[in-house]
DODOVEX-170842 format. One record per residue: residue in one letter; x, y, z of N, C-alpha, C in turn; residue number from 1. Coordinates in nm, 3 decimals. Layout:
BEGIN
(A, (X, Y, Z), (X, Y, Z), (X, Y, Z), NUM),
...
REM end
This chain:
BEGIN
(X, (-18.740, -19.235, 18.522), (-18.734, -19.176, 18.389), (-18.698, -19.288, 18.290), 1),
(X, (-18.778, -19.274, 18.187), (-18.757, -19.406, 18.072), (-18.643, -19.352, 17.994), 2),
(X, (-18.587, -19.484, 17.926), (-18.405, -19.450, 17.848), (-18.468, -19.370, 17.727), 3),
(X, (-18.589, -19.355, 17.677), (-18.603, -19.291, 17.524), (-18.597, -19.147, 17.588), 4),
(X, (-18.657, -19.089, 17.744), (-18.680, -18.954, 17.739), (-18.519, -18.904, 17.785), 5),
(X, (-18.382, -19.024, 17.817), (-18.254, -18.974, 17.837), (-18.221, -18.882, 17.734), 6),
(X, (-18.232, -18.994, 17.581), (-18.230, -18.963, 17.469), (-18.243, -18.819, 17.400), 7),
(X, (-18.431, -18.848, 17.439), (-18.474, -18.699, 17.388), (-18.416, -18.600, 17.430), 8),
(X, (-18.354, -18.583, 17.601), (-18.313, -18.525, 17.641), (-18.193, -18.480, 17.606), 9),
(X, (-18.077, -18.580, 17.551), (-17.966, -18.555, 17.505), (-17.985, -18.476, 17.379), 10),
(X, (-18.045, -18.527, 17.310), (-18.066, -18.463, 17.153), (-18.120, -18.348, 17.190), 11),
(X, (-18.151, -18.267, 17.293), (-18.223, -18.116, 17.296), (-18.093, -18.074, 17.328), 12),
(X, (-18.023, -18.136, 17.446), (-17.920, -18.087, 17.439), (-17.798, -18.048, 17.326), 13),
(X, (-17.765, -18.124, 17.249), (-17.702, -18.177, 17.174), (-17.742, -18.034, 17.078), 14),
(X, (-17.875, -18.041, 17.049), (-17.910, -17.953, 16.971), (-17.890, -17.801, 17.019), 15),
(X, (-17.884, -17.795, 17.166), (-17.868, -17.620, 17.209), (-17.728, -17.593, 17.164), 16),
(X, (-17.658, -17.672, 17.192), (-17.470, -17.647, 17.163), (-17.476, -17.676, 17.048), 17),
(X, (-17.527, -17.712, 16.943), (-17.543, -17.658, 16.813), (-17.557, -17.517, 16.773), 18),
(X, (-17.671, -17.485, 16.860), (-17.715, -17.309, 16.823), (-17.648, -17.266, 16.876), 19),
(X, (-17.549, -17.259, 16.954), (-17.451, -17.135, 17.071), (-17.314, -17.185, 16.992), 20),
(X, (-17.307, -17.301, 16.921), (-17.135, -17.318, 16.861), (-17.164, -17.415, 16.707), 21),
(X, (-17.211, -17.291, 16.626), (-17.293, -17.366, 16.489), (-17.165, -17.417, 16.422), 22),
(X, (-17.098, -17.533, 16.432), (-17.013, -17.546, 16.335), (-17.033, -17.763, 16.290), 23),
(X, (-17.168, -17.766, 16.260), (-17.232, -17.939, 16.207), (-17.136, -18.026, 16.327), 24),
(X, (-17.110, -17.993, 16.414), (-17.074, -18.094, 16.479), (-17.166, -18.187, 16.569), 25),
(X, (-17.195, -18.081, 16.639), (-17.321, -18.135, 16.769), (-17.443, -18.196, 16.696), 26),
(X, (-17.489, -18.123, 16.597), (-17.612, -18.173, 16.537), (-17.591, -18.316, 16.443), 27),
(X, (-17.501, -18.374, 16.425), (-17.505, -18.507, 16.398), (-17.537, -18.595, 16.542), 28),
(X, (-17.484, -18.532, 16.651), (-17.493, -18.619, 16.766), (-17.620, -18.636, 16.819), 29),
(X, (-17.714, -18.485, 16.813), (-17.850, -18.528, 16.806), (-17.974, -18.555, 16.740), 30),
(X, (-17.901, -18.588, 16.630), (-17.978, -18.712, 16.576), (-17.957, -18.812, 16.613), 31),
(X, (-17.884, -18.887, 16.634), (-17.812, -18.960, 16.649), (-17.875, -19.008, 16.791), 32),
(X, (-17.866, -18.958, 16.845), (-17.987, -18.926, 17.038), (-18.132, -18.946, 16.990), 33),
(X, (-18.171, -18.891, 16.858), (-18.302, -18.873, 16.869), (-18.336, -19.028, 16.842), 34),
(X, (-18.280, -19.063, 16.704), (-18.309, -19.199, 16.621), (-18.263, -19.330, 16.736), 35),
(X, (-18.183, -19.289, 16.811), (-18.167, -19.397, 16.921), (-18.283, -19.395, 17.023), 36),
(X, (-18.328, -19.277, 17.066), (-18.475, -19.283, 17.131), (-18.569, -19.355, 17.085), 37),
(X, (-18.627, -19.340, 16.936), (-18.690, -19.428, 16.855), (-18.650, -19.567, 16.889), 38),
(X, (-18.560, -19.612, 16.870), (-18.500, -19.753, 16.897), (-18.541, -19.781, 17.020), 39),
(X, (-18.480, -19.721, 17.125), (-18.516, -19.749, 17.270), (-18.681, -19.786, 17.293), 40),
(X, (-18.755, -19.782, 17.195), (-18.886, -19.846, 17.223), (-18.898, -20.007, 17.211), 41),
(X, (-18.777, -20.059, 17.106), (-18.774, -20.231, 17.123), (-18.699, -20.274, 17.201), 42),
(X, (-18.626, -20.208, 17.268), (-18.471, -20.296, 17.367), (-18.464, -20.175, 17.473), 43),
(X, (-18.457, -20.257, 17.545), (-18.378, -20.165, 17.704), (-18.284, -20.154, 17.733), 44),
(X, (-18.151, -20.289, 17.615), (-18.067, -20.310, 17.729), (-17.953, -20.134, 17.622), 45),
(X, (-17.939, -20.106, 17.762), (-17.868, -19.975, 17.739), (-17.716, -20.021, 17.658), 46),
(X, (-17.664, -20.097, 17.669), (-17.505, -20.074, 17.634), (-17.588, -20.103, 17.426), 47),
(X, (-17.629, -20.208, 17.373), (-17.683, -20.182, 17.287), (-17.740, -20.025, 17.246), 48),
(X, (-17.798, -19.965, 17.312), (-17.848, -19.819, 17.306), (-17.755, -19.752, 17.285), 49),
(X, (-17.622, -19.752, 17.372), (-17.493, -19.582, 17.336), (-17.452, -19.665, 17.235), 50),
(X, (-17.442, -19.790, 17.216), (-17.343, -19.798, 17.083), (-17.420, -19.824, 16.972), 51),
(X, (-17.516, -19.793, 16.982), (-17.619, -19.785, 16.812), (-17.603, -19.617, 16.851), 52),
(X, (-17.618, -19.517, 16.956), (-17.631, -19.379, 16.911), (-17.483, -19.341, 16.883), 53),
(X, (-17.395, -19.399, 16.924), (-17.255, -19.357, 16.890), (-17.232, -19.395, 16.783), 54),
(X, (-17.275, -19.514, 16.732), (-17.265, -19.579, 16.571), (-17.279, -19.462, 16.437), 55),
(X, (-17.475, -19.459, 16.512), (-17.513, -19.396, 16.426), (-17.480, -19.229, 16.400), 56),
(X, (-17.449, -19.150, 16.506), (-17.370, -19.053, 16.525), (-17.234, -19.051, 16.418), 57),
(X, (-17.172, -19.123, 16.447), (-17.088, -19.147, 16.371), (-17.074, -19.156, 16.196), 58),
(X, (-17.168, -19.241, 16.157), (-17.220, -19.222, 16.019), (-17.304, -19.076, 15.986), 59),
(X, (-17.346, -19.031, 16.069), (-17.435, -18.878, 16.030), (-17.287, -18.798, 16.016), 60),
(X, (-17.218, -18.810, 16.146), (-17.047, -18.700, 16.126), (-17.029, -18.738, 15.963), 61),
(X, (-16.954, -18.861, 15.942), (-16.866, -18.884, 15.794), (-16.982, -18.887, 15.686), 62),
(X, (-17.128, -18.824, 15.689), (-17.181, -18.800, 15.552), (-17.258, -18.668, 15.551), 63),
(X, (-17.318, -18.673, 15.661), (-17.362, -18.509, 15.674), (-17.290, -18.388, 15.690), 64),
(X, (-17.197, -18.399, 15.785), (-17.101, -18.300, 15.760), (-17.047, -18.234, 15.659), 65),
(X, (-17.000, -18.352, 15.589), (-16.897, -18.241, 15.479), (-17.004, -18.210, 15.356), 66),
(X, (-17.156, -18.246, 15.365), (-17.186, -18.219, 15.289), (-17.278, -18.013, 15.340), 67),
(X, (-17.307, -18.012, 15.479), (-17.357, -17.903, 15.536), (-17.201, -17.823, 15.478), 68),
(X, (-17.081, -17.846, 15.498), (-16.972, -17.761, 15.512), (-16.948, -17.754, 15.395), 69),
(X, (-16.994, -17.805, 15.241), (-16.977, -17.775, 15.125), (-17.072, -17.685, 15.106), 70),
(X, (-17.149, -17.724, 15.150), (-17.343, -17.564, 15.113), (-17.284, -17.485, 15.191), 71),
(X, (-17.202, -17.500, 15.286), (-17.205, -17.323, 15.331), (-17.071, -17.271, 15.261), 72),
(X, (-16.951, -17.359, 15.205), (-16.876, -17.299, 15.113), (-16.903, -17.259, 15.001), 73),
(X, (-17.035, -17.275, 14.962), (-17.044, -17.221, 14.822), (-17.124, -17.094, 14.827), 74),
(X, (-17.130, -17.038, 14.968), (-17.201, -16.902, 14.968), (-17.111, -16.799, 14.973), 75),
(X, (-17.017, -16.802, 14.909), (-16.946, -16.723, 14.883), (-17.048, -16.587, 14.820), 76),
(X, (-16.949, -16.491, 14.770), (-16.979, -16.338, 14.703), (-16.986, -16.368, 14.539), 77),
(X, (-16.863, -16.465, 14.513), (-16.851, -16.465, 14.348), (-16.751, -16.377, 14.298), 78),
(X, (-16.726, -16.318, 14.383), (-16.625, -16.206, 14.339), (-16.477, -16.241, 14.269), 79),
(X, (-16.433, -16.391, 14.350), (-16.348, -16.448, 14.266), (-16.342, -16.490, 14.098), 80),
(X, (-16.471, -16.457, 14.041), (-16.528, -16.570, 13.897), (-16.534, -16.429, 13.844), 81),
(X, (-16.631, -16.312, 13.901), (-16.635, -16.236, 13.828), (-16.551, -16.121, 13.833), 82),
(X, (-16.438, -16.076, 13.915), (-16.345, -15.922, 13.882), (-16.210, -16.007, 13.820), 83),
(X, (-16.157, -16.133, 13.913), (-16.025, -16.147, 13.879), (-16.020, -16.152, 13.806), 84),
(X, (-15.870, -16.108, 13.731), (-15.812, -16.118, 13.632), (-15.860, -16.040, 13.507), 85),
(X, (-15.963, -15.981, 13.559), (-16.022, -15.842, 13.438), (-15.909, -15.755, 13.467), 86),
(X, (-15.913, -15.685, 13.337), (-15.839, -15.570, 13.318), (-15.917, -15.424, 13.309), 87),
(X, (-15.880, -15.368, 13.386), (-15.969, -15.233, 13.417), (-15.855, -15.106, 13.433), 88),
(X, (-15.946, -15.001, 13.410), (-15.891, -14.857, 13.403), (-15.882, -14.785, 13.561), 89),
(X, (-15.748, -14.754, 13.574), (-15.743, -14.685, 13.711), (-15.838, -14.514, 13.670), 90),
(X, (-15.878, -14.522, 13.750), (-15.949, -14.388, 13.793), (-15.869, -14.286, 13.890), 91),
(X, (-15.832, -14.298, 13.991), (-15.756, -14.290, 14.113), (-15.611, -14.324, 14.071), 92),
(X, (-15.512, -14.242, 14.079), (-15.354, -14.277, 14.096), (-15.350, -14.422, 14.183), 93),
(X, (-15.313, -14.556, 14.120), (-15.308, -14.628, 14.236), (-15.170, -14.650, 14.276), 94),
(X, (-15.145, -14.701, 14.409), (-15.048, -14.717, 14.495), (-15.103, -14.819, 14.593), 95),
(X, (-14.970, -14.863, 14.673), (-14.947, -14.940, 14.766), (-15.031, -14.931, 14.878), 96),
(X, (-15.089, -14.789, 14.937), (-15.216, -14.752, 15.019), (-15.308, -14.641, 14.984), 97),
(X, (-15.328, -14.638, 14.874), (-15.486, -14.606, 14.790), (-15.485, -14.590, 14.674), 98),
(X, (-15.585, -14.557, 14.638), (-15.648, -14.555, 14.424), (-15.739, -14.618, 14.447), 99),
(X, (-15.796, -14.591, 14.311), (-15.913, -14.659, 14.233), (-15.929, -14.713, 14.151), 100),
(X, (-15.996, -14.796, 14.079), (-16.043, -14.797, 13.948), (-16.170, -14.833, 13.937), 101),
(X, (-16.193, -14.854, 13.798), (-16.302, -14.912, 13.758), (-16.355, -14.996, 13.716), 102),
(X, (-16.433, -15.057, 13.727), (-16.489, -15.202, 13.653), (-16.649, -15.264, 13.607), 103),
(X, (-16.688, -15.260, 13.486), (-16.830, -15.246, 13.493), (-16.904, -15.087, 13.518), 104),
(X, (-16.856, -15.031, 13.543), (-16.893, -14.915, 13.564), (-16.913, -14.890, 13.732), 105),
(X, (-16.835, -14.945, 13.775), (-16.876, -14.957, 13.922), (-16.747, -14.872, 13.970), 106),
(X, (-16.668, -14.827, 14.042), (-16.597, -14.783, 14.143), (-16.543, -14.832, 14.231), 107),
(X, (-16.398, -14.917, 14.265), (-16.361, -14.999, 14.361), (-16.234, -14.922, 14.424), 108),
(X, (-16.239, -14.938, 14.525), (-16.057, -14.899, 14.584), (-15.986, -15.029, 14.523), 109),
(X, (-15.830, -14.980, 14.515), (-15.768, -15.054, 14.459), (-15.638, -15.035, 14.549), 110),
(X, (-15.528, -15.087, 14.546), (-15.440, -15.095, 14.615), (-15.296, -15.188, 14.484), 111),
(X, (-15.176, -15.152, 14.467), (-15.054, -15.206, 14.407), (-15.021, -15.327, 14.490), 112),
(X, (-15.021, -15.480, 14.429), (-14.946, -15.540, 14.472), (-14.796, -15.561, 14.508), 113),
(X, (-14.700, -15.482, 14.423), (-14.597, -15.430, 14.461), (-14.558, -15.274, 14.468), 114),
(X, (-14.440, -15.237, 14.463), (-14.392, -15.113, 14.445), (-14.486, -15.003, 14.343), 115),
(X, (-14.510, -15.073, 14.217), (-14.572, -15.006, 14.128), (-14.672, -14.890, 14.176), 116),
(X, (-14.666, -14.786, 14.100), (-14.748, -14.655, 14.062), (-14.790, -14.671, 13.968), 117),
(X, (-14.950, -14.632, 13.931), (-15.047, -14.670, 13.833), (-15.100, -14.530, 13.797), 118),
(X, (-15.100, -14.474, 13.699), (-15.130, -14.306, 13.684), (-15.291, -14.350, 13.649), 119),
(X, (-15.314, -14.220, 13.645), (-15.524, -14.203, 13.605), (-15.502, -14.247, 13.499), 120),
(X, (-15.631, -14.307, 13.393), (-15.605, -14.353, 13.285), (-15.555, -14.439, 13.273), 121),
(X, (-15.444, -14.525, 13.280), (-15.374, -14.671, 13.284), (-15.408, -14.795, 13.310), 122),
(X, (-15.420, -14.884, 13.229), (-15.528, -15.044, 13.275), (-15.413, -15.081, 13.320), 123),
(X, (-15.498, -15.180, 13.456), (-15.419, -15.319, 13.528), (-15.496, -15.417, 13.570), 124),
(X, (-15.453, -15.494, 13.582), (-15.548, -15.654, 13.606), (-15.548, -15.669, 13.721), 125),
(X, (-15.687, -15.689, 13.761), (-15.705, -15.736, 13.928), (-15.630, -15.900, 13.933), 126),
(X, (-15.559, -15.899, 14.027), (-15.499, -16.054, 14.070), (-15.581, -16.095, 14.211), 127),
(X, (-15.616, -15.992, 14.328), (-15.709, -16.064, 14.390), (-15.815, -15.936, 14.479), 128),
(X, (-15.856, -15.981, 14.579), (-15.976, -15.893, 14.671), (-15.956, -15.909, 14.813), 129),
(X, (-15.936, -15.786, 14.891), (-16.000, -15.848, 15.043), (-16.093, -15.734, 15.056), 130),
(X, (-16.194, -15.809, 15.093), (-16.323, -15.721, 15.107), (-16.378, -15.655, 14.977), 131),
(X, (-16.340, -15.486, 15.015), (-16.362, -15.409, 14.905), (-16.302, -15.342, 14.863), 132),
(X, (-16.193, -15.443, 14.880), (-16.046, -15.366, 14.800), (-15.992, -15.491, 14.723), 133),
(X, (-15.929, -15.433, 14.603), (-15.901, -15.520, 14.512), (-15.740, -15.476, 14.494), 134),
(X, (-15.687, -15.552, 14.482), (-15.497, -15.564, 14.424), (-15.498, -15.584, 14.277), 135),
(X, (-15.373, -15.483, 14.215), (-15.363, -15.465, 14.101), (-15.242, -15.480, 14.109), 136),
(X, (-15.223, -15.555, 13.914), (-15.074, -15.534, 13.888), (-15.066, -15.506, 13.735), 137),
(X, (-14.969, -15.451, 13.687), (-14.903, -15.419, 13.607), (-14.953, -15.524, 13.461), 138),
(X, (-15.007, -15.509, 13.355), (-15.033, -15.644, 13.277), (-15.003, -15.677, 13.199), 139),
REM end
């Protein structure tokens, strides 16, 4: 077996434990396998070979990475830009484990960040969200 089809071979690998544990790690390494296969067509001698794919591995980790792990942080909902800190009308008595209000014309559960009781009718400012529930306080 020739050192470019080790290569190829590693980089398929490299690439399956990508798809079964997606977190940009593995997939710098096979590139890194692949572009060293390429290489392996001018030189044989192997110790040159792992340390140009470990090299280059290495430079794909510290530039590709954090840039895949910034695109997938920005797929957020938005929900932070657009409810916080609006001030909206309870609909629902809110409390510590249920209510409502409103916002936009939309309908959210709401929940008291502290002790507070919020009667029907009464504005409070969302401070934050989990899920599809939003925390209110007093404003």
């Amino acid at each position: 077996m020739a050192i470019w089809q080790i290569f190829i071979i590693c980089s398929m690998i490299f690439l399956l434990i990508e798809i079964f544990v997606p977190m940009m790690f593995f997939l710098n390494f096979a590139l890194g396998c692949l572009i060293t296969a390429g290489l392996s067509i001018y030189t044989d001698n192997l110790a040159v070979l792992i340390t140009f794919a470990v090299a280059i591995s290495g430079v794909f980790l510290a530039v590709l990475r954090p840039i895949f792990l910034k695109t997938k942080k920005e797929n957020k909902t938005g929900l932070e830009n657009k409810y916080i800190g609006k001030v909206v009308k309870v609909v629902e008595s809110v409390n510590k484990v249920s209510g409502a209000v409103t916002i936009y014309d939309e309908r959210w559960n709401a929940r008291s960040i502290g002790d507070d009781e919020f009667p029907v009718g009464s504005e409070v400012k969302i401070v934050k969200n989990d899920g599809l529930v939003f925390y209110v306080e007093k404003i």
